[in-house]
C-alpha positions in Angstrom: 56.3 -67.2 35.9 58.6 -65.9 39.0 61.3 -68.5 39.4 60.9 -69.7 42.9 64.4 -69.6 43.6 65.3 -65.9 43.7 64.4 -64.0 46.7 64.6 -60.6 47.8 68.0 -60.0 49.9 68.5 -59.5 53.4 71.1 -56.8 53.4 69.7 -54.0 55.8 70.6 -53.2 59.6 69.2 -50.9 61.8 70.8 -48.0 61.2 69.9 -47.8 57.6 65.7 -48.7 58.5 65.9 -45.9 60.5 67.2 -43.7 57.6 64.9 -45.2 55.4 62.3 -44.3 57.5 63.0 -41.0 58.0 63.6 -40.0 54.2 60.0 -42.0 54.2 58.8 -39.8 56.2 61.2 -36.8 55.2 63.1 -34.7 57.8 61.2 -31.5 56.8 58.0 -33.5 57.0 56.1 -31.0 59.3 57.0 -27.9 56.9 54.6 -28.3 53.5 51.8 -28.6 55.8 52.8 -26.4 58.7 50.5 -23.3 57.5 47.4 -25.9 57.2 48.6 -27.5 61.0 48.6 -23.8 62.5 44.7 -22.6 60.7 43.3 -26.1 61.8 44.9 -25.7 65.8 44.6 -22.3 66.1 48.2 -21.7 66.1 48.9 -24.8 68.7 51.0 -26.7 66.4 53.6 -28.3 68.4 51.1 -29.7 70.7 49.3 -31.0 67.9 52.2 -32.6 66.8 53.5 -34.5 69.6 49.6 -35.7 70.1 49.7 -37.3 66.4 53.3 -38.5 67.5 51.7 -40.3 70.3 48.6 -41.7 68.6 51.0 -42.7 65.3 53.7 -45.1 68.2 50.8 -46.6 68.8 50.6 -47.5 65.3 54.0 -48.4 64.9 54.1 -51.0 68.0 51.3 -52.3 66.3 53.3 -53.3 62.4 56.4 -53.6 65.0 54.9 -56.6 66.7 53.4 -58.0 62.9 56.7 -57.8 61.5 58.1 -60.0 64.3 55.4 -62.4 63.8 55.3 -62.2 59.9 58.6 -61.3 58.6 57.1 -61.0 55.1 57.1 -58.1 52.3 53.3 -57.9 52.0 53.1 -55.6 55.5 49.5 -54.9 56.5 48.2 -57.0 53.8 49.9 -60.0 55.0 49.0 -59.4 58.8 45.0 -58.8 58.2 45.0 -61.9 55.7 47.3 -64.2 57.7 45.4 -63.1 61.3 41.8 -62.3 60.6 40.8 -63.5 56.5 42.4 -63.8 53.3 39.8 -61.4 51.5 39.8 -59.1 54.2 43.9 -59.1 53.7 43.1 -58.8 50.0 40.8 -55.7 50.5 43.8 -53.9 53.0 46.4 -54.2 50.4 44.5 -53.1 47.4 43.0 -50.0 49.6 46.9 -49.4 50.7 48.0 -48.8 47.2 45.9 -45.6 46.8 48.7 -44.4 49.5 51.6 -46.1 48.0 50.6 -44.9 44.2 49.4 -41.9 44.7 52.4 -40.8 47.3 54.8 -40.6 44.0 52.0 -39.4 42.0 51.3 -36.3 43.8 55.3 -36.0 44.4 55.8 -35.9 41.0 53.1 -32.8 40.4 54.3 -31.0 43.3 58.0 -31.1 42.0 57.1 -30.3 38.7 55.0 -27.5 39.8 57.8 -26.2 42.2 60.6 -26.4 39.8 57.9 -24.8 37.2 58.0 -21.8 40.0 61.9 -21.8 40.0 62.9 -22.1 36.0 59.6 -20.2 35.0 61.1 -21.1 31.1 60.5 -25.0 31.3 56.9 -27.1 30.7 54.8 -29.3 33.1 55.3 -32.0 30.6 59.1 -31.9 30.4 59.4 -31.8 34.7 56.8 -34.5 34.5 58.7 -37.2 32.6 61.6 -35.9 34.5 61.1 -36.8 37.6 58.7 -40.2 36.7 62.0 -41.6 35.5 64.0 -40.1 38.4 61.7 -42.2 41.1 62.1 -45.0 39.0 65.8 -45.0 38.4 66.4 -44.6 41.6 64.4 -48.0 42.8 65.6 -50.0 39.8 69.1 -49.5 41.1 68.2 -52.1 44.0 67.8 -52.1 47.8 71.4 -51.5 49.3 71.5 -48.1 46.0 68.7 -46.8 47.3 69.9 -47.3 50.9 73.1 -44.9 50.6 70.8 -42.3 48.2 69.0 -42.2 51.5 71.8 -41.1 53.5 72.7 -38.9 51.5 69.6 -37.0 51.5 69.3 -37.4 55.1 72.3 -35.5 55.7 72.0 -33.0 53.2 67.9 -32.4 54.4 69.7 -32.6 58.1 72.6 -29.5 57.4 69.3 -27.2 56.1 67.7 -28.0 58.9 70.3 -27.0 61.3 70.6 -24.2 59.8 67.3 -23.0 60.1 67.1 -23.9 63.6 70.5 -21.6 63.9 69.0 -18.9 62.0 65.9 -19.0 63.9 67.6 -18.9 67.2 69.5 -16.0 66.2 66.6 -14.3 65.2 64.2 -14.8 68.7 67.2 -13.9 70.9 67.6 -10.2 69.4 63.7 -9.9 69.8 63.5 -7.1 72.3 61.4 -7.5 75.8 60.8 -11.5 75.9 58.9 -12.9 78.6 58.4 -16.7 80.1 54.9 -16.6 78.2 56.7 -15.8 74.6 58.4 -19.3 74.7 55.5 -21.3 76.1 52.7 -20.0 73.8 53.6 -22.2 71.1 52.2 -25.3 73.8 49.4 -23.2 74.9 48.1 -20.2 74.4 45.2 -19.1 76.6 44.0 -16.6 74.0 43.5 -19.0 71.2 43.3 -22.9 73.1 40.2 -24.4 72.2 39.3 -28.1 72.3 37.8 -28.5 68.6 40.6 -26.8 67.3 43.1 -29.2 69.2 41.3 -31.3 67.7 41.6 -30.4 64.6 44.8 -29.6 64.3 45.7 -33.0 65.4 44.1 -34.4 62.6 46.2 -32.6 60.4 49.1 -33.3 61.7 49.0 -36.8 61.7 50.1 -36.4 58.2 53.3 -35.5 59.2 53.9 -39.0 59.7 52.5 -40.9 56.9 54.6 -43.3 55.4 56.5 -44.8 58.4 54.4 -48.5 57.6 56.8 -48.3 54.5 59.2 -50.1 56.5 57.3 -53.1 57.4 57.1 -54.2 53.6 61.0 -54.3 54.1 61.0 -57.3 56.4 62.5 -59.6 53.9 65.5 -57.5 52.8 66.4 -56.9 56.7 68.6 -58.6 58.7 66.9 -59.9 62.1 64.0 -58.7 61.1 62.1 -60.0 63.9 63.9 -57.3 66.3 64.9 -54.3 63.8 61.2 -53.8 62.4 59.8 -53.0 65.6 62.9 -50.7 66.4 62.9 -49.4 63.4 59.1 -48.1 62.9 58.5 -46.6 66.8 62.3 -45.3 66.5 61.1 -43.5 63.2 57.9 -42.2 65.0 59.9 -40.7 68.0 62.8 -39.5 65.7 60.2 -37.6 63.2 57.8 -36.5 66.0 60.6 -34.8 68.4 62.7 -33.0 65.2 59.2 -32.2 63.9 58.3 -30.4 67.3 61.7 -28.5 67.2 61.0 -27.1 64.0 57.1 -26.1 64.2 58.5 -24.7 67.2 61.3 -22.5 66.2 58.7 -21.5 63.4 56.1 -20.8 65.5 58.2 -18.4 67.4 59.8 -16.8 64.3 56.5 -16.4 63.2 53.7 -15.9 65.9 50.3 -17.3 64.4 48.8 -14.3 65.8 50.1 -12.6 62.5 48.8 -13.7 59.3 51.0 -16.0 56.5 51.7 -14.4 53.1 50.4 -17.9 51.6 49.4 -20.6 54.1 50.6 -23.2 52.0 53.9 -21.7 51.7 54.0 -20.7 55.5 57.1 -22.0 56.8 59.0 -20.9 53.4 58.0 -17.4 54.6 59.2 -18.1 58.4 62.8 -19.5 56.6 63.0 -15.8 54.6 62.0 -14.3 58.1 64.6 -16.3 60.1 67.8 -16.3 57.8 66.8 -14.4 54.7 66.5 -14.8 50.8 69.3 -17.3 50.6 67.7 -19.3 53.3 64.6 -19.0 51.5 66.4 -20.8 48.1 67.8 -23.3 49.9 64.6 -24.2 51.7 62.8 -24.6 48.9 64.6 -26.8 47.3 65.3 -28.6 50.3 61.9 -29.6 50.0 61.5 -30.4 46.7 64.8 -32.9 47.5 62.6 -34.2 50.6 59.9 -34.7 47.9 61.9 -36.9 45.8 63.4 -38.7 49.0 59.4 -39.5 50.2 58.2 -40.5 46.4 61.1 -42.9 46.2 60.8 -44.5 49.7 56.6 -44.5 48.8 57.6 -46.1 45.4 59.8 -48.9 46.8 57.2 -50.0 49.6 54.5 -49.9 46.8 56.6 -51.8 44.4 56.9 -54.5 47.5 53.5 -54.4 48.6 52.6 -55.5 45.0 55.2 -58.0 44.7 53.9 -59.5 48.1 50.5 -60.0 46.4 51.5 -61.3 43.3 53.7 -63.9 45.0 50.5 -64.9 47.2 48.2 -64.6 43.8 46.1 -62.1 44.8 47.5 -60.2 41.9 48.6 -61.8 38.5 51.6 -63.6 39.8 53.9 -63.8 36.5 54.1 -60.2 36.5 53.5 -58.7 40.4 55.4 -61.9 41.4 58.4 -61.2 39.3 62.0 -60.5 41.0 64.6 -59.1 38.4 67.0 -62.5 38.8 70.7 -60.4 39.7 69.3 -57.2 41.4 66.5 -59.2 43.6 64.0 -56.2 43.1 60.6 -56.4 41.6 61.5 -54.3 38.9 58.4 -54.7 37.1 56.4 -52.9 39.9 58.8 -50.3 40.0 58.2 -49.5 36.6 54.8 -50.0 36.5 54.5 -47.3 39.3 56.9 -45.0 37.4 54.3 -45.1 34.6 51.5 -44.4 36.8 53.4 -41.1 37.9 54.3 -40.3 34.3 50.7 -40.2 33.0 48.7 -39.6 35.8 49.6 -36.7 36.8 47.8 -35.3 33.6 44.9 -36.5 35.0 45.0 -35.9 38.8 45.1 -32.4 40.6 47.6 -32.3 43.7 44.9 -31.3 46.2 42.6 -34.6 45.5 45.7 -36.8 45.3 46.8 -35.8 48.3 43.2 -36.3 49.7 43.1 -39.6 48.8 46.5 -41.1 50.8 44.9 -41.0 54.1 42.4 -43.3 53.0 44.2 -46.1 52.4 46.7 -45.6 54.6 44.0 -45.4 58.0 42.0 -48.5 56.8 45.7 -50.3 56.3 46.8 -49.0 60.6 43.1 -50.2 61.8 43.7 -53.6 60.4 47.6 -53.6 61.7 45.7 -52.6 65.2 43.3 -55.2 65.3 45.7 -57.8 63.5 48.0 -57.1 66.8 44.9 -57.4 68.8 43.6 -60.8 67.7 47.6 -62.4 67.2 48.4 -61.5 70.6 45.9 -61.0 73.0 43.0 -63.1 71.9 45.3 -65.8 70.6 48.4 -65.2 72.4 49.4 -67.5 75.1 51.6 -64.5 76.9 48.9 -62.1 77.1 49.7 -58.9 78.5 47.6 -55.5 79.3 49.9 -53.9 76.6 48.4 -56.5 74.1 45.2 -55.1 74.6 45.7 -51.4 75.2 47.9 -50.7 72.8 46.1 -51.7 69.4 42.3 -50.8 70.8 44.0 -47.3 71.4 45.5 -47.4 67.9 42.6 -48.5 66.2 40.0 -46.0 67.6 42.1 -43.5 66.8 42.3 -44.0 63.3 39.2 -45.0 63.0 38.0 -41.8 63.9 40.5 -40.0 61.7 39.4 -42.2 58.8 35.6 -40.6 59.5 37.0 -37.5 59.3 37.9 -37.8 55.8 36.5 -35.3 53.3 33.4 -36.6 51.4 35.6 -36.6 48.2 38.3 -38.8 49.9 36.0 -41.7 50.5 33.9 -41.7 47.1 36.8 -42.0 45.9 38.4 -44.5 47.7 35.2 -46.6 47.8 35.1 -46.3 44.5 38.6 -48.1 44.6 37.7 -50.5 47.1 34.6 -51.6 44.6 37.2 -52.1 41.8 39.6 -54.3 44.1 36.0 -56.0 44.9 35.2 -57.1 41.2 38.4 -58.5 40.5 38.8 -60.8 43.3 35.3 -61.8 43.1 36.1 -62.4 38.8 39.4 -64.2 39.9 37.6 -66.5 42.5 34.3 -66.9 40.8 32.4 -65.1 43.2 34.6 -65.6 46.1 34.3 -69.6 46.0 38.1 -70.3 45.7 40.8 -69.4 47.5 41.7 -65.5 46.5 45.4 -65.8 47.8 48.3 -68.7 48.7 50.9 -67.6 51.1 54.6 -68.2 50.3 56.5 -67.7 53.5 59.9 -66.5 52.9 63.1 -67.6 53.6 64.4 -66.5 56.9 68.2 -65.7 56.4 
């Protein structure tokens, strides 16, 4: 059993959500999928990212508000259960872990792969193993570890990425003949605007911010959580939406998307070699494989809380979800237990549908934040305000459409989850007839 006297500890200020949410997020987040961003908008990818920047702050004012109101570790998990129904709470966090889980997951194949590309002598297996016990390591070490490992590699993604800007600079301004319409088409561009592929492109890019909800399950390791949670998650947004629009947009001038990418999927690795050469090339490559490792560790951590959140309340087996290691105050047991899904499922899962399957539970987990927001303070708020109401219907439609535009695959898949999650709690409850969870509010330090 969890002894009931150890709690997680509140050790985090502002500052260091906000690097935590960026390394979540990653500073180069726009870059893997840049090439995918510019096919889907027809080359309009900085509008199609400050549109998903907008629809995602919606979002984020949305767990901001939650967090103020439930300063707990469970994030949207604890917000549908504690505002809407237990089962229904039950059903967001188990759908949630597809993103949580399979974020490291696919991290761990897509490092191993790179690093494959770059030391063409080494095995999948041995890169594997590798980095499963990197992403581990590096949350067993505790909150305030993991804290300065994420300035670190916010400074060292942030130097690459001034560089490229620099490079890129250089490289536009001894362009011969530039007119006004050179530096605008990036926003707009008469000759290939389309609404559908707007659209699109939006769509897409809205993955650039996946993961930024990874701070709410931080509430109770974070000082004055009630203020810093909603600073910290619409800060992230803007922070990761305007650098991400400085980038797509020095790479979309670099590289017009009236030319055609070596490899799509490689696109902005080409525009780096374009901009600033082979050695910029190196070092942007494994820039990204370093932003990898920052996103499967932050992904890691909020999974590893998300879990611990429901084993606490017994949704989960509480002796071992519920579990806090008694001197570091981490749930070390989730960690690891994530660590081994990495280290053997990546033998078993292809990037590609991995990678399909994180929007899923990510876009049911922001509809139910939305509509938690909704019914906690407009319908039940005694300070209502036209903000209260706006804000999360806005949000929610939004993702609710983006969760319909998943690819048939996605939601068999996920469903498929969902069904799982289903049978347990109904096994656990004897067909839903007891209670499925018991809430232990935290401490408030």
């Amino acid at each position: 059993m969890a002894d009931q006297n150890i709690r997680l500890s509140r050790s985090l200020g502002l500052f260091e959500l906000l690097i935590m949410g960026v390394i979540m997020v990653q500073p180069t987040a726009p870059m893997p999928p840049f090439g995918a961003i510019s096919t889907g908008a027809n080359g309009h990818v900085v509008t199609t990212i400050l549109i998903a920047m907008f629809a995602m702050m919606l979002t984020a004012i949305g767990y901001g508000r939650m967090a103020r109101a439930y300063p707990s570790a469970g994030s949207a998990y604890t917000y549908v259960a504690q505002e809407i129904h237990p089962a229904l709470g039950y059903i967001t966090g188990w759908s949630m872990l597809l993103d949580y889980v399979v974020n490291p997951l696919i991290c761990t194949i897509w490092c191993s792969k790179a690093l494959i590309g770059l030391f063409p002598s080494t095995n999948f297996v041995f890169w594997v193993c590798f980095f499963a016990f990197l992403f581990t390591g590096l949350n067993l070490r505790g909150i305030r570890a993991s804290a300065r490992t994420n300035e670190i590699l916010t400074l060292a993604m942030g130097v690459v990425i001034i560089w490229m800007i620099w490079a890129g600079l250089r490289y536009i301004f001894r362009l011969p003949e530039l007119d006004s319409a050179f530096f605008t088409r990036p926003f707009y561009d008469p000759e290939r605007f389309s609404w559908a592929s707007l659209s699109n492109g939006a769509s897409i890019a809205v993955l650039t911010y996946i993961g930024f909800d990874g701070i709410s399950t931080l509430s109770e390791e974070v000082r004055n959580p009630r203020r810093n949670i909603l600073l910290a998650t619409v800060g992230t947004c803007l922070i990761i939406g305007i650098l991400s629009a400085v980038e797509v947009y020095i790479g979309q001038l670099v590289w017009p998307a009236s030319e055609a990418y070596p490899d799509i999927d490689t696109a902005y690795n080409h525009i780096a070699r374009r901009a600033g050469g082979n050695g910029l090339f190196q070092v942007m490559s494994w820039t990204l494989v370093v932003a990898t490792i920052g996103s499967a560790s932050g992904a890691m951590l909020a999974g590893a809380r998300l879990l611990y959140g429901m084993g606490r309340d017994g949704a989960l087996p509480k002796g071992f979800f519920g579990y806090l290691h008694p001197t570091r105050h981490i749930p070390s047991r989730n960690v690891m237990l994530i660590g081994l899904v990495c280290m053997v499922g990546a033998f078993f899962i292809s990037y590609q549908t991995g990678a399909e399957l994180l929007n899923f539970g990510a876009l049911i987990g922001f509809m139910g934040v939305n509509v938690s927001s909704l019914l906690h303070y407009w319908v039940r708020g005694r300070e209502r305000t036209w903000s209260h109401l706006l804000v999360p219907a806005v949000g929610f439609l939004v993702c609710f459409y983006l969760w319909l535009s998943l690819s048939l695959v996605a939601k068999m898949v996920g469903i498929s989850w969902l069904m799982v999650g289903l049978a347990y709690g109904a096994w656990k409850t004897g067909g839903f007839k007891k209670d499925l969870i018991r809430f232990e509010a935290p401490a408030e330090e």
